[in-house]
N, C-alpha and C positions, 0 to 999 in steps of 0.2 A: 753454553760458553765454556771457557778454559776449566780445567782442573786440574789439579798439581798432581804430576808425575813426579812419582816419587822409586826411589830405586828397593833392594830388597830389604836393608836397614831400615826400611819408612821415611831416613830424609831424603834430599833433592841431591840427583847427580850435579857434580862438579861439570856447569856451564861451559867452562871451556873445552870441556872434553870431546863435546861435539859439537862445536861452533863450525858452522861449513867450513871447509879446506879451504875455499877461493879466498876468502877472506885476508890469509894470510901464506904468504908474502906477496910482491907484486904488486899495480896498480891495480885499482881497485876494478877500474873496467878491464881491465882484461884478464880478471879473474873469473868473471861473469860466461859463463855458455854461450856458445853463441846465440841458440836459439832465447835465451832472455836478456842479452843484453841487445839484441836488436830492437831500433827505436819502436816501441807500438806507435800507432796514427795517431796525432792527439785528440783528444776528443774536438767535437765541434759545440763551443761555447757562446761566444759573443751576437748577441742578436737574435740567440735561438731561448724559447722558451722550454723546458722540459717537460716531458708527463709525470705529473704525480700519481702517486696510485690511489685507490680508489677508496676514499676514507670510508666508507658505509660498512667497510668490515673491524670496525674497529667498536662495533656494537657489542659487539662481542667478545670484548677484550675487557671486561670492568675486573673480571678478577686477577687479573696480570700482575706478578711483582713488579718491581722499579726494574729488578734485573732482566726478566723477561720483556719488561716493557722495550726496554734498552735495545735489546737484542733485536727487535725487530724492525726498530728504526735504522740497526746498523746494516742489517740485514736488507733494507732498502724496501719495508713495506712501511705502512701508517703504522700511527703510533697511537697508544688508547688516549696518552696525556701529552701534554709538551713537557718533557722532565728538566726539572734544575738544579742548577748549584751553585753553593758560593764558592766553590774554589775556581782555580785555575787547572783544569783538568785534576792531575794529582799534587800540586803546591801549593799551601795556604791562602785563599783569597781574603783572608783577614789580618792586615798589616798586626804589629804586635800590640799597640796602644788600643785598636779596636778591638781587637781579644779582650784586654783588661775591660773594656765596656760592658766586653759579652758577660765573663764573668759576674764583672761588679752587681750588672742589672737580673740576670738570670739565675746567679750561682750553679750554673752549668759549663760541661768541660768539652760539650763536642755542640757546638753551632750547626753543622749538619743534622746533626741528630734532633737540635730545639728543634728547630724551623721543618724538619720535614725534608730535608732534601733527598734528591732521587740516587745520589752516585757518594760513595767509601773510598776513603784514598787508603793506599796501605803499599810502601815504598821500599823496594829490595837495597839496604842502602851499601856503598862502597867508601872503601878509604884509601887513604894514601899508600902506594904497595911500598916505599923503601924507609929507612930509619928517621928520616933529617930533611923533609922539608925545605929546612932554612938553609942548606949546603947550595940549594940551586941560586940563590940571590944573595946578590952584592951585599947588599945594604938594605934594613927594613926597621923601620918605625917601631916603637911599645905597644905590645899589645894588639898584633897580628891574630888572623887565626889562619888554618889552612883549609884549604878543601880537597877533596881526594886526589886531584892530580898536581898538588905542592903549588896551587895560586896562593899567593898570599893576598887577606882581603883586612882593610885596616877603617873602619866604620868613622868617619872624622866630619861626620855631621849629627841633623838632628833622626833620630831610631824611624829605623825604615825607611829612609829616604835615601842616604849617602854612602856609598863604598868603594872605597879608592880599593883598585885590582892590582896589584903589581903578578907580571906574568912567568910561570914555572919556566918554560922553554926562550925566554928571551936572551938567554946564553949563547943560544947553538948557532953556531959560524955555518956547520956544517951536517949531514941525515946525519954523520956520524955521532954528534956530537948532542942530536937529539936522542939518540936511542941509549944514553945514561939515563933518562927521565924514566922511572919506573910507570908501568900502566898501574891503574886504582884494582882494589884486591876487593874483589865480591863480596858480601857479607852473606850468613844463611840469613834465609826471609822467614818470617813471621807468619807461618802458615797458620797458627791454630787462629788467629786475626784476620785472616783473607778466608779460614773457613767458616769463621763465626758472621762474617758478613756475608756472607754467599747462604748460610744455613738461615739469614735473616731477612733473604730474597733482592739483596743488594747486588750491583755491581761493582765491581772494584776497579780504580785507574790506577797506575803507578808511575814512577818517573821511570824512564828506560832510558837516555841522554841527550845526545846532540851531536850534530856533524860541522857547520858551518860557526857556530856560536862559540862553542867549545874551542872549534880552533883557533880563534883569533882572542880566547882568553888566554887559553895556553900560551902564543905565540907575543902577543901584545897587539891590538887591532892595527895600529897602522904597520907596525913590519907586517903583521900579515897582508895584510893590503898589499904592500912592496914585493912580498913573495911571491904571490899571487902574478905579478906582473912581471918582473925582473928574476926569478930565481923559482920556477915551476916548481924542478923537483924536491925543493926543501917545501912548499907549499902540499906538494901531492903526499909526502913523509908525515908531515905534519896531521893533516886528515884522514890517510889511512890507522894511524896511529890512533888517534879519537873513533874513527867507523869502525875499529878492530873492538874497540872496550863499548861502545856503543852496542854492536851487535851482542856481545855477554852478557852485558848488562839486561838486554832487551827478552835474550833467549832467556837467561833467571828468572824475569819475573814473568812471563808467558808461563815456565812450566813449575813456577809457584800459585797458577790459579789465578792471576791477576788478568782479569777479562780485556780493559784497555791500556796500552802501552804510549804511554806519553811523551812525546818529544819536544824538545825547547830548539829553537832554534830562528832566531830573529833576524830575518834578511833584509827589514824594511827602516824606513824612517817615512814622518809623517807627509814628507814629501816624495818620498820614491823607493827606489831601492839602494841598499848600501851599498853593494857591488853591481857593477851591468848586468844585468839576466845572461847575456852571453856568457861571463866570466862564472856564472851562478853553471848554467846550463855544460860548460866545459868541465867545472872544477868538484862542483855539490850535488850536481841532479845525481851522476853515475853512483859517487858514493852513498847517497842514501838507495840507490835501487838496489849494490849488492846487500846492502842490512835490509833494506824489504822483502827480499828474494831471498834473503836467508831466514832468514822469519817466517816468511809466508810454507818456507820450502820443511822449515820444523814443528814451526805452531801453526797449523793452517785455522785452528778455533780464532788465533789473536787477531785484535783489531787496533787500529793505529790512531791516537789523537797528533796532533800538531797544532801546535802556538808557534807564531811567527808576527811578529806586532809591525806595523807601517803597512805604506799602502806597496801592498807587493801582488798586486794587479796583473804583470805582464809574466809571472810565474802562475800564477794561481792554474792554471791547465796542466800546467808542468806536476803541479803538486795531484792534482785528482788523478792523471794521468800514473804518477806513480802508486797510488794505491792507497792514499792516507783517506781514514775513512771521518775524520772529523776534523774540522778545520778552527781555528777561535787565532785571535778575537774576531776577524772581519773590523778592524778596526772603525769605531763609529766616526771619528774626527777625518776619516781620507780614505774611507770605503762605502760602496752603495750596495748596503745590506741585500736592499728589495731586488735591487738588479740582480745581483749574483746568484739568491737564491730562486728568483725564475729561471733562470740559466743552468745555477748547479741543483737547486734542492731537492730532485729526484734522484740525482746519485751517488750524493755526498752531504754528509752531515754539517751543517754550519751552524758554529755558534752564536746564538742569535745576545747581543751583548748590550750590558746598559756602560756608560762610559764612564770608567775609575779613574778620568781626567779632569770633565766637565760635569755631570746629571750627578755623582755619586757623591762628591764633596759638596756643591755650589748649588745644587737642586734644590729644591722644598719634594718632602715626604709624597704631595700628591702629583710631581714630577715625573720624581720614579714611576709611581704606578704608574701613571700616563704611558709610560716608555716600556714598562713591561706590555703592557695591551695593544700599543701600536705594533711591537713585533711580533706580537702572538698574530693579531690580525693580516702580516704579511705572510705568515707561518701558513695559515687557515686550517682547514681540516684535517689534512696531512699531519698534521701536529711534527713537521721531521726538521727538528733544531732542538738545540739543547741551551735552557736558558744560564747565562752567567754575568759576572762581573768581566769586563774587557782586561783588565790586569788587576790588580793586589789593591785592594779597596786600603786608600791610606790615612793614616791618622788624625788629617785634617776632617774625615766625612763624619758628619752627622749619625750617630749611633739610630737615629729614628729614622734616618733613610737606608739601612740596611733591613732594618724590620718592614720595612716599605715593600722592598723589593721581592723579599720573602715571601710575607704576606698574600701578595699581589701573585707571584707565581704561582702559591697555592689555588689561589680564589679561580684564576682561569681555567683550570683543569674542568 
């Protein structure tokens, strides 16, 4: 898998310096070659079962790390184990109250590390690139904070639950008037930490951004929304903008060693999609292929997670089609796990999830397990899912239904 390129001083070249050229200026699809940005065929999904491969050689895999294990699942063979995790790809799957549990009960500082988990986060992080945050909004509440692209986020509930968004670009009249907003400024990554877990037989995820999500924080979701419809090219500005720092972001931590590259990026609600798959397929599909194809085209080792929560069903082709090689949550509340993975589980990784809505807070401890062994058993032999929490296991859950969960993942291997 990945390993950090490093230049002749030993650290990591300056990311932008060879961020594909297409990227920037221009719409994003027609920055793209012709020959890749023509549509591939999309796979054929619905109704069709797939071949899995052939678990009998997985006999042979007892002495595999977690990180080789990994690899081979991504890589589209069986897998010795079904691997898990509490987080959410590379973002804490343990709200902050449940931390203080972990603590209190364990007096331990890394929960992956108690319980045995299979996958190491370790996050290239970025900040805000201009002086003053506060210069892009009107008016803002006590006791803001910022996040790298000047959102201001104001916590006005109970911890972990609540964050009212006030959005950086909700100014801009005009492209013009967006291009004052500074792009977030790369931070160096934490190699001796991405190598001590790889030296530890781990793999490593990290956060690498967002294209669709990102935009409509920046922007405010309903203008975005409205832009999207009435005002294209402020809409196409707005997400070339995020695809541009998306891609750096992405290309840093690939060529800091960081094995999966994790994208955020929520298109669904628990009834549908937030925007029409049309308007998804006009506006989001192009932008993420030139950041996949710039990727694919620098790190060809890296491999790609994506989180997208709701039932976003009438994409889900669109997404294996572009190349994402691990999919979560499959949400359990408005998605059919078992379907999908006869369908996809031979050419793409899904995360196989217990629900941080319903089984994770309101469950009983032998719940859980239940629910880890039912999807192991849709899983079967192939062991090729990766098991996790659906989102950020929150403060209301039962400290003995996370140990549950653990537990329970361990015992099936």
């Amino acid at each position: 898998m990945s390993t950090p390129v490093r230049d002749a001083a030993g650290g990591l070249p300056d990311p932008s310096a060879a961020l594909c050229p297409r990227l920037i200026p221009g719409t994003l699809a027609t920055r793209l070659p012709a020959a890749t940005h023509r549509r591939r065929p999309p796979p054929a999904l619905v109704g069709q079962t797939t071949q899995f491969p052939d678990a009998a050689d997985t006999m042979t895999t007892a002495s595999l790390t977690p990180r080789e294990n990994l690899r081979r699942l991504l890589d589209g063979q069986a897998g010795a184990w079904l691997p898990f995790s509490l987080d959410i790809g590379s973002q804490p799957g343990l709200s902050g109250p449940v931390m203080r549990a972990f603590f209190e009960r364990t007096g331990g500082s890394d929960a992956g590390e108690h319980f045995g988990a299979d996958v190491r986060c370790c996050s290239v992080a970025a900040v805000f690139g201009g002086d003053d945050p506060g210069r892009f909004h009107a008016s803002l509440p006590p006791g803001v904070t910022f996040d790298e692209w000047g959102n201001a986020h104001w916590a006005g509930g109970a911890e972990g639950t609540v964050d009212h968004m006030l959005p950086a670009a909700a100014f801009a009249r005009t492209v013009r008037d967006l291009e004052r907003l500074p792009p977030p400024l790369i931070q160096p990554p934490d190699l001796a930490r991405i190598e001590a877990f790889h030296a530890a037989g781990y793999p490593v995820f990290g956060y690498a951004g967002s294209i669709y999500e990102w935009s409509w924080w920046l922007r405010g979701m309903e203008r975005f929304m409205i832009d999207l419809v009435t005002d294209p090219a402020m809409a196409e500005a707005v997400i070339q903008k995020i695809a541009a720092h998306t891609a750096r972001l992405a290309l840093a931590s690939a060529r800091a060693g960081i094995d999966v590259l994790c994208f955020y990026d929520d298109a669904g609600m628990q009834t549908g999609m937030q925007i029409s798959p049309q308007l998804w397929r006009r506006f989001i599909k192009p932008a993420w292929q030139g950041v996949l194809d710039c990727l694919r085209a620098e790190s060809p080792e890296a491999r790609f997670f994506l989180h997208s929560c709701g039932r976003i069903t009438p994409i889900v082709g669109d997404l294996v089609e572009l190349g994402f090689h691990i999919l979560h949550p499959i949400q359990p509340e408005c998605m059919d796990f078992a379907g999908l993975y006869r369908e996809l589980g031979a050419r793409t990784l899904l995360a196989a999830t217990v629900s941080s809505q319903k089984t994770f807070p309101f469950g009983s401890p032998e719940e859980v397990r239940r629910q880890v062994r039912r999807l192991a058993e849709i899983v079967g032999p192939s062991r090729r899912a990766v098991l996790m929490p659906s989102n950020v296991i929150q403060p209301e859950t039962p400290w003995e239904n996370v140990v549950a969960f653990a537990e329970e993942a361990r015992a099936i291997r």
